[in-house]
Wavefront OBJ file of the C-alpha trace (Angstrom):
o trace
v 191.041 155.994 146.322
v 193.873 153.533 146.512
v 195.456 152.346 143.088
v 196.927 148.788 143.908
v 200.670 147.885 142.527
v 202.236 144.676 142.255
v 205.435 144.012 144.569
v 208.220 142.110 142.251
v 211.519 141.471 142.997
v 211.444 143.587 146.444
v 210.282 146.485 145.244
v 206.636 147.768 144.779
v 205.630 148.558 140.841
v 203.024 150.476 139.460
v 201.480 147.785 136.560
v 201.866 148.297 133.125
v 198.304 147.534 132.871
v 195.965 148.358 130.168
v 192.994 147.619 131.907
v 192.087 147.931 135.925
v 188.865 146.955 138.010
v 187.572 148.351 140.376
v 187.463 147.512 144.107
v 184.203 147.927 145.706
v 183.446 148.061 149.870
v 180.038 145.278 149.778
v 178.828 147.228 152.915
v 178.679 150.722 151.076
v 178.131 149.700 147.310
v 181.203 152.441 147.252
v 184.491 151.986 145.116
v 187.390 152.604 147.154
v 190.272 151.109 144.836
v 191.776 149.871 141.304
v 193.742 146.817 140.738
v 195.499 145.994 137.312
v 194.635 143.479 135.309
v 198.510 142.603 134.776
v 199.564 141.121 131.160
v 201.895 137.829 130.847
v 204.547 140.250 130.781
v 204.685 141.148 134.107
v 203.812 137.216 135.300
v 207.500 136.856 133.045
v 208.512 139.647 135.418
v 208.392 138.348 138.464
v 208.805 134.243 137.615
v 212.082 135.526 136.011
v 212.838 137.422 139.689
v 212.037 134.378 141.840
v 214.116 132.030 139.629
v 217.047 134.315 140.270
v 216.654 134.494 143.752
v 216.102 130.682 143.928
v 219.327 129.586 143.978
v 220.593 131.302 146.889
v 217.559 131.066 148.930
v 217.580 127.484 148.421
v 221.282 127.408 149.916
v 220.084 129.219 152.829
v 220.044 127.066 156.152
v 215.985 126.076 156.565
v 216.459 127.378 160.112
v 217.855 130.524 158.692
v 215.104 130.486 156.372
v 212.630 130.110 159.453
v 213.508 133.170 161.138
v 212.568 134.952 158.484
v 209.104 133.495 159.058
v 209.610 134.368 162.927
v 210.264 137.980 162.660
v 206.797 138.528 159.346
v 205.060 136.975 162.221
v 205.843 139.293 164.893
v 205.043 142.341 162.111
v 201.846 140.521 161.335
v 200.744 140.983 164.616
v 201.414 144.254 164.493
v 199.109 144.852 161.750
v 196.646 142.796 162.738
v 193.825 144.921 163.925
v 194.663 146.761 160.884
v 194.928 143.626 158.565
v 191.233 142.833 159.851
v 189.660 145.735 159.248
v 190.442 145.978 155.346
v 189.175 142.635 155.214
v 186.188 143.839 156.632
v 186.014 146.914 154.660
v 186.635 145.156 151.207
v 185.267 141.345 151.595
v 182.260 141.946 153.528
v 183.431 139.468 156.992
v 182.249 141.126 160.058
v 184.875 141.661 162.598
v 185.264 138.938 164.628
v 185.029 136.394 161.467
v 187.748 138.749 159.973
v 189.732 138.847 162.925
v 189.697 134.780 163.050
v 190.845 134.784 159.731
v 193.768 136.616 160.114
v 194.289 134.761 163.329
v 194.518 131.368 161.250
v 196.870 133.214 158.659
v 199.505 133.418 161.324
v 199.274 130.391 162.867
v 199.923 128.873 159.014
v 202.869 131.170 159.345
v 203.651 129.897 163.151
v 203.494 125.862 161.478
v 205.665 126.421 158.773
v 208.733 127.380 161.134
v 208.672 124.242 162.325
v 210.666 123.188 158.791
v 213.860 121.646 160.383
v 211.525 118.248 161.748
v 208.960 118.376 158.850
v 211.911 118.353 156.290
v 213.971 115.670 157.625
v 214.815 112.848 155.767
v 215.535 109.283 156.390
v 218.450 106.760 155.779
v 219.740 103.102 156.482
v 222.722 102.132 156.233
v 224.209 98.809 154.941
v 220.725 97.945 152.490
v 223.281 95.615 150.528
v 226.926 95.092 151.611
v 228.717 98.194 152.249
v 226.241 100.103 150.213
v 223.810 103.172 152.083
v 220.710 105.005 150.990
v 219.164 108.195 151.997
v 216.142 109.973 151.116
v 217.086 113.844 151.547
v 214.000 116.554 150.998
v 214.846 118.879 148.502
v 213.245 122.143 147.232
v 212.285 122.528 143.718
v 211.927 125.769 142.258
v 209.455 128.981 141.815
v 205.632 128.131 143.134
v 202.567 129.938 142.781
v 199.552 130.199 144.644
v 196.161 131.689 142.589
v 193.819 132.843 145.433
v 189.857 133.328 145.902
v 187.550 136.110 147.127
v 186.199 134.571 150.137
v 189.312 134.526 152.622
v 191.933 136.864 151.275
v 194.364 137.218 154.278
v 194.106 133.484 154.720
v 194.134 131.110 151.859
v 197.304 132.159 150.360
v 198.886 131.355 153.134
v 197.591 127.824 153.391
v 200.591 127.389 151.103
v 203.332 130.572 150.804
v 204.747 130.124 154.511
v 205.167 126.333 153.564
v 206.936 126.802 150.129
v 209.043 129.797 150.910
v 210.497 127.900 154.272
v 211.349 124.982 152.519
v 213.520 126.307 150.103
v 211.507 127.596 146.793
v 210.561 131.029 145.598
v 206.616 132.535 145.439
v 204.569 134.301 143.158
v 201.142 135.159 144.656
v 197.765 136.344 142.419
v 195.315 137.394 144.806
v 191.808 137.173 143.873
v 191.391 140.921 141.565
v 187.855 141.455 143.898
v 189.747 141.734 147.143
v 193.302 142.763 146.584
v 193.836 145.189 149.387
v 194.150 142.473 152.063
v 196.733 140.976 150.447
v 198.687 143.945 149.654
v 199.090 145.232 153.260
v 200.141 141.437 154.419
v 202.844 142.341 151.469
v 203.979 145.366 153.613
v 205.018 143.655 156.281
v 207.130 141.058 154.232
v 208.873 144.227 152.617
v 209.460 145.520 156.087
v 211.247 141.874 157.005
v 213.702 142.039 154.507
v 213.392 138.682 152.742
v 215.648 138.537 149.683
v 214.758 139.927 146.810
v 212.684 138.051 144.591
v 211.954 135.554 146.862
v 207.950 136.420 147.266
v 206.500 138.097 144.515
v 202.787 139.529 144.403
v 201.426 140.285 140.751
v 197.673 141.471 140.441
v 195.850 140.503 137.529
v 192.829 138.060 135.950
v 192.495 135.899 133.197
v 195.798 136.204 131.251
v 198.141 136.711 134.647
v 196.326 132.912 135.578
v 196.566 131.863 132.384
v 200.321 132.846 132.046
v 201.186 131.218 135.216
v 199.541 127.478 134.853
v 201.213 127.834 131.587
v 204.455 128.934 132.422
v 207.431 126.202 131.992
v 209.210 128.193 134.816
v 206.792 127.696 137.535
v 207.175 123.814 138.963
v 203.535 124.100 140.883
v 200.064 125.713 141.510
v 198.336 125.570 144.276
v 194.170 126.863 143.301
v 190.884 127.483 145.101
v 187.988 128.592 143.741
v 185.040 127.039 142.366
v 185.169 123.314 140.875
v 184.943 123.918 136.746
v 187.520 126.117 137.181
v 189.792 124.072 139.683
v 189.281 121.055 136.956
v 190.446 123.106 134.482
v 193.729 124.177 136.220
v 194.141 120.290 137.128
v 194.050 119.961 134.118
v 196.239 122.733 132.788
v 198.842 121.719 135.212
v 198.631 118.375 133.984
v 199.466 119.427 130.920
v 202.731 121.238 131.662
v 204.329 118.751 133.982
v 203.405 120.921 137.462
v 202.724 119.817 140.840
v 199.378 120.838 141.306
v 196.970 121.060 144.179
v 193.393 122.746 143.161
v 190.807 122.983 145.781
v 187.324 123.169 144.293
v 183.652 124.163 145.347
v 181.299 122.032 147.922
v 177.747 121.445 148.933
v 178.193 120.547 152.955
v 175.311 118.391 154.358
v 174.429 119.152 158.094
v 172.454 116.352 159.969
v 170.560 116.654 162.729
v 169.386 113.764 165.042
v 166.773 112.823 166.647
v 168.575 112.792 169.827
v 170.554 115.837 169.107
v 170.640 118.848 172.006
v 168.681 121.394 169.184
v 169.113 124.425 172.050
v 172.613 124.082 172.737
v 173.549 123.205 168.663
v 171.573 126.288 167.631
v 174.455 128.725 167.786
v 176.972 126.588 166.198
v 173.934 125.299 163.546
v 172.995 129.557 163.066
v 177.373 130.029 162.391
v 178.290 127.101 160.078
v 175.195 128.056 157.723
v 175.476 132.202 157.532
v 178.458 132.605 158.749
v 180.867 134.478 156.526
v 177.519 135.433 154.452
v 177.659 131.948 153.676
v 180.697 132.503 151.215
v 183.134 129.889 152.544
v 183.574 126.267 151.415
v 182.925 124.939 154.481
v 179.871 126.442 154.821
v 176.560 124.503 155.668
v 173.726 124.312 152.940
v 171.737 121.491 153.161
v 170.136 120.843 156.455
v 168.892 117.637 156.886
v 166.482 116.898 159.441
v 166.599 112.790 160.274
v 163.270 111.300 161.551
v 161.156 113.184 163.909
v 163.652 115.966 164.890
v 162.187 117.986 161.715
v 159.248 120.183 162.999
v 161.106 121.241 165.831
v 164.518 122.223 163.730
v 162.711 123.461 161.422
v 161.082 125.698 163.525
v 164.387 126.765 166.116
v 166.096 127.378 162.907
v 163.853 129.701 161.055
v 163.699 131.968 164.130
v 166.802 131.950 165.340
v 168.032 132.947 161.366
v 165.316 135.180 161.291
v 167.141 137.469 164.852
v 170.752 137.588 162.928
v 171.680 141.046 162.912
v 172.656 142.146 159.235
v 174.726 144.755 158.566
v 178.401 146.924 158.426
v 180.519 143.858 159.649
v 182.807 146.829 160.864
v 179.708 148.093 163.304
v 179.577 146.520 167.271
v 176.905 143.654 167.113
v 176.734 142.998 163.391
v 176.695 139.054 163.185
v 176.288 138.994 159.066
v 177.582 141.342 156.642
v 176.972 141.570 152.979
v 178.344 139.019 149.956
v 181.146 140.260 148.153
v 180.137 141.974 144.891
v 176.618 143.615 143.370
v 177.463 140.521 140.774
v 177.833 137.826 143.382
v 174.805 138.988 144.926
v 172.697 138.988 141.419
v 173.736 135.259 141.431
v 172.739 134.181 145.209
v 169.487 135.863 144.226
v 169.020 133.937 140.676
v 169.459 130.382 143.210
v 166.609 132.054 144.982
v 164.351 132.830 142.395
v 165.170 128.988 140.782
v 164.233 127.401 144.340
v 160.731 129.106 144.288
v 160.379 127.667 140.358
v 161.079 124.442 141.205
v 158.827 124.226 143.378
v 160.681 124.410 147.067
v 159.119 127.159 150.325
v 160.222 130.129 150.745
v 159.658 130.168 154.683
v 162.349 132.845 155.430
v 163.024 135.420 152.948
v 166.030 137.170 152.618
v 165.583 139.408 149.713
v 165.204 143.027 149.430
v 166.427 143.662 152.735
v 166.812 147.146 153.879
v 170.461 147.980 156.395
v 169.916 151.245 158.081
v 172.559 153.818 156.594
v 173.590 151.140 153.369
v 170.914 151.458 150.429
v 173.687 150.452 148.124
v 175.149 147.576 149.966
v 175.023 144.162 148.547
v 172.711 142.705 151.259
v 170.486 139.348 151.234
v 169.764 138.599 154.481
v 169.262 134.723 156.150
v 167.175 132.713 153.769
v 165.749 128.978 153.977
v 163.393 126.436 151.915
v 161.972 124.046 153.156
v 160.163 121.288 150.983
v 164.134 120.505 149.132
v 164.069 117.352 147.245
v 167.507 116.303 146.223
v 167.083 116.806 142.403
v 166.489 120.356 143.203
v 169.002 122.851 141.542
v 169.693 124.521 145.212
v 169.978 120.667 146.850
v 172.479 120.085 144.166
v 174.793 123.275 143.351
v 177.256 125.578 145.263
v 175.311 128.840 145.882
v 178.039 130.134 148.399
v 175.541 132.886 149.609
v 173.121 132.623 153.079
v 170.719 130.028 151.282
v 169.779 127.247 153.349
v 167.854 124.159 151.988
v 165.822 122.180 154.773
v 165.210 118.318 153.879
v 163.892 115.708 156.141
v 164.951 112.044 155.526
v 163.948 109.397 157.469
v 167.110 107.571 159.062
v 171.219 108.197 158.983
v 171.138 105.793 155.916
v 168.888 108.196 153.755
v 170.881 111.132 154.726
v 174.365 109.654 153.918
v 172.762 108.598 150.627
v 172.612 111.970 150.231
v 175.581 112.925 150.714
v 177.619 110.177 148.578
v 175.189 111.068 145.476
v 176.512 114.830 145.881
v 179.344 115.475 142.553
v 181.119 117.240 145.832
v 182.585 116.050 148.937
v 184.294 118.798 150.943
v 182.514 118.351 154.420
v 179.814 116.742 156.046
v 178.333 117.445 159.757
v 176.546 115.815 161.643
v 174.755 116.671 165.256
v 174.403 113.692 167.706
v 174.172 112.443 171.337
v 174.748 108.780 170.180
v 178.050 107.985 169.909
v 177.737 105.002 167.932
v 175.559 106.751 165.515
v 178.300 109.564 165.075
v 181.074 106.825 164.940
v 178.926 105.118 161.822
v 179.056 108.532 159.881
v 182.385 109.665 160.236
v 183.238 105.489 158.856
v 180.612 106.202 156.098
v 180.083 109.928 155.128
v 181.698 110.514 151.583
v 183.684 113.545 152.976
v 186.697 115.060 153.662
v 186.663 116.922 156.728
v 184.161 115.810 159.743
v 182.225 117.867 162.013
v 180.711 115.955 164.898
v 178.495 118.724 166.862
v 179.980 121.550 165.353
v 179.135 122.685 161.853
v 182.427 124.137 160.758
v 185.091 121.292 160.402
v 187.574 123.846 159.482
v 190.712 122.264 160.484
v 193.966 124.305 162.174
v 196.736 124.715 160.271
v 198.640 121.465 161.430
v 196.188 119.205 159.738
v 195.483 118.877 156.278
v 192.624 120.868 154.317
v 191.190 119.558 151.236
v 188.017 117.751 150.318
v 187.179 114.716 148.086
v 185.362 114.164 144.933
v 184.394 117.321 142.518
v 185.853 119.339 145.587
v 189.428 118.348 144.949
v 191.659 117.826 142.515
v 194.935 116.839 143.165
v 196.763 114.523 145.761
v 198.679 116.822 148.200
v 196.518 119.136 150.555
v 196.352 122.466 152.164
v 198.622 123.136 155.030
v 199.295 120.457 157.596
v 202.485 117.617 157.645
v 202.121 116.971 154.257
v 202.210 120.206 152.005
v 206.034 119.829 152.865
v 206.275 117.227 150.618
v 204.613 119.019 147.850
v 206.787 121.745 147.872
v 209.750 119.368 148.196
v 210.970 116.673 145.929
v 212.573 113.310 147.243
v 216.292 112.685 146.207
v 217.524 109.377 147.287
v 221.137 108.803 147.402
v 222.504 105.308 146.806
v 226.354 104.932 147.886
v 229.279 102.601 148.170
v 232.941 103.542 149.010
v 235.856 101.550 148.590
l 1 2 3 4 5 6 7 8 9 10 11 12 13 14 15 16 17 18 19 20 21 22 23 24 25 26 27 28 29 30 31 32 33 34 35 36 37 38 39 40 41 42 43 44 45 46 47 48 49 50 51 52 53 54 55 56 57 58 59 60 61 62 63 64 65 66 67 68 69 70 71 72 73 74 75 76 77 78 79 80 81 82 83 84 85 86 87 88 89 90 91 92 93 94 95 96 97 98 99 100 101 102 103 104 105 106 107 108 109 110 111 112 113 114 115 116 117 118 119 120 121 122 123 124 125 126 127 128 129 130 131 132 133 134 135 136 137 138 139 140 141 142 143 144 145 146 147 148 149 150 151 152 153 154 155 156 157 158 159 160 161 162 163 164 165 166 167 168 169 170 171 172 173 174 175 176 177 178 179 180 181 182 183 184 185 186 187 188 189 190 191 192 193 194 195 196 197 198 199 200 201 202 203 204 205 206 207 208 209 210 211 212 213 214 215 216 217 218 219 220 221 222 223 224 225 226 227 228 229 230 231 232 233 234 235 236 237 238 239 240 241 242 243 244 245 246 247 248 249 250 251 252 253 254 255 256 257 258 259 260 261 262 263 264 265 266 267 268 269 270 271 272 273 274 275 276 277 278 279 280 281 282 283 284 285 286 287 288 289 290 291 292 293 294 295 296 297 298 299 300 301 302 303 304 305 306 307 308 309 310 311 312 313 314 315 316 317 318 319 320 321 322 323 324 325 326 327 328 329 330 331 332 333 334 335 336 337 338 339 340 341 342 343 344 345 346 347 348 349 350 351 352 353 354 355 356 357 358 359 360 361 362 363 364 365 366 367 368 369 370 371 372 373 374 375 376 377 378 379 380 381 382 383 384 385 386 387 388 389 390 391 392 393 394 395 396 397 398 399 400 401 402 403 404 405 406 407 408 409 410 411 412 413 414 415 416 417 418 419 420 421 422 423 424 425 426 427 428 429 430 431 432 433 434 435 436 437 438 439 440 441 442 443 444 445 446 447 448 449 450 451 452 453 454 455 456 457 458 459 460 461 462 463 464 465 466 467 468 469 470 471 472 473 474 475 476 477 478 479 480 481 482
């Protein structure tokens, strides 16, 4: 069983925690690991390392900088297979949806090296007579990234690539429920020989997150995780002067036409709802059936939920493996039991479902209700398990209603032959990111990812053109020789 250290200052170091967790495999029910619960101390530990090693890493050439990023991604790929497969083993992704996450990691990685245009600045000469101005892009300091359970190879590295190649230092906290991902990926950026300091890992809960919105060392946060908690480091960071980006939780409303192809959406409709276990914040949950489509969605839908193979994401034809945590799946099954009091169906039920060889897994297979009225607690809150809520509206104006009364605003989908009819949406959906026949409008990493509303809290996104000027600050020069 594999106790987890934290890697500070170049060098990996067992924590001088008095507390751990445990690390569980959701497949098994089995512990296979410890992480610390680091104090504030060892937060101070590594800030103080990356401030050191700012300086000089700042004065390192970007490009410079950028092949450091060139030769982590050649070990990443190395380790991929091997990357996955922890993921698997400790998160609860099958394969494949493991396999894509890494793949997305990298190409964050691949983005980021493409500093030396994204940094550029701008000038003009002459603005007033004899006098020029430029606008350089400067780095800023130590950065910090605090990470969720649901994509642990990935999210971090919506940002770290991004900070690290423009010039600042990293700390990263990765979620204490899947640490093990995160802690190979560190491997390979010990094998590349960055400078020490530069990117720190430090395992830990409450006080290391605590420690770092509230340390006056660290110039910015970047957060994901649910939304009460991504308000409150908004808030935190507010507080002590940081940049901040803090990506919150989402309830994603799927539409379905009238006119929509229902036998060539089903696969993509089956994915964007239970893929992932449904633990992703792009994830489908309300299906909304518009007009007269509804008895025959409803009914493609409930059987094609009903074949999804559930099981071992690392065994050959699994298509849904198991939430994250015994806890996580106590909570999925409270929404459940809340639907059935307020009064929604039960047609597919997902509960106390037996996986061959796993009696202790943390299993609940594909579930939906139909009969969802909006004021519903499952119409209205993140359950971020495989929980579907079926509602029928009458036209694309009831079911955008819908969607700009949700508190969130991360996606929105909608499935459609009509181009007009898909053009009107994407002008009038309160939403983020857009998925026009396809229910996943996860974008790659050279567009921006963030949502709107209770889903976001900040005003710089994930990844894309312009997380280089969050982790950059604008100094203008004004200048007249004589």
């Amino acid at each position: 069983m594999k106790k987890l250290r934290n890697y500070i200052n170049g060098e990996w170091t067992d924590a001088e925690a008095k507390e751990f967790g445990d690390v569980w495999c959701p497949a098994t029910g089995e512990k296979i690991g410890e992480v610390p619960y680091s104090s504030a101390a060892e937060i101070d530990k590594a800030v103080d390392a990356a401030k050191e090693a700012y300086w000089d890493w700042r004065c390192t050439p970007p490009l410079t900088r950028a092949r450091y990023l060139f030769r982590l991604k050649e070990h990443l790929e190395g380790a991929f297979e091997e990357i996955a497969r922890i993921l698997v083993t400790e998160e609860g992704k099958t394969l494949d949806e493991s396999r894509g996450e890494v793949r997305r990691m990298i190409e964050n990685v691949e983005h980021a090296t493409g500093v030396t245009t994204m940094m550029t600045g701008y000038n003009l000469e002459d603005i007033a007579h004899g006098i020029d101005c430029t606008a350089e892009r400067q780095p800023i300091g130590v950065f910090g990234v605090i990470a969720p359970f649901n994509f642990p190879a990935m999210v971090p590295w919506w940002f770290l690539p991004y900070a690290v190649v423009c010039g600042n230092t990293y700390i990263v906290k990765p979620s204490e429920q899947v640490p093990m991902t995160q802690t190979r990926i560190f491997e390979a950026i010990d094998e590349c020989g960055f400078p020490e300091g530069v990117i720190n890992m430090v395992h830990g809960s409450r006080d290391a997150v605590n420690r770092m919105l509230y340390h006056p060392d660290i110039k910015g946060i970047s957060f994901v995780g649910q939304s009460s908690t991504a308000r409150h480091v908004y808030k935190a960071c507010g507080e002590t002067g940081k940049r901040v980006q803090s990506l919150g939780g989402a309830k994603n409303f799927v539409l379905v036409m009238p006119d929509a192809e229902l036998d060539r959406s089903m696969p993509s409709l089956i994915t964007s709802f239970y893929g992932c276990a449904g633990e992703r914040c792009l994830s489908g949950s309300v299906l909304v059936a518009v007009g007269d489509v509804y008895d025959e969605l409803k009914g493609k839908f409930v059987n094609a939920a009903r074949a999804l193979k559930v099981g071992n994401g690392l065994e050959e034809g699994i298509q849904m493996g198991p939430v994250v945590s015994r806890k996580h799946m106590e909570k999925v099954l409270g929404y459940i039991e809340k639907g059935i009091q307020e009064g929604a169906k039960l047609i597919l039920d997902g509960r106390n479902i037996k996986v061959d060889g796993y009696p202790k897994g943390f299993y609940i297979g594909p579930t939906v209700f139909d009969g969802v009225t909006p004021e519903m607690t499952i119409a209205r809150e993140e359950i971020f398990g495989p929980v579907v809520a079926l509602m029928r509206v009458k036209n694309l104006d009831e079911g955008l209603k819908l969607i700009e009364n949700s508190e969130y605003g991360n996606a929105a989908c909608l499935y459609t032959t009509n181009g007009k009819t898909a053009r009107e949406f994407k002008y009038r959906a309160v939403a983020s990111m857009m998925g026009i026949n396809l229910g996943i409008a996860a974008p790659m990493s050279f567009f921006p990812f963030g949502g709107a509303k209770g889903s976001f809290f900040g005003d710089t996104k994930g990844h894309g053109r312009e997380i280089f000027h969050f982790f950059t600050d604008t100094k203008v020069v004004i200048q007249r020789w004589t």
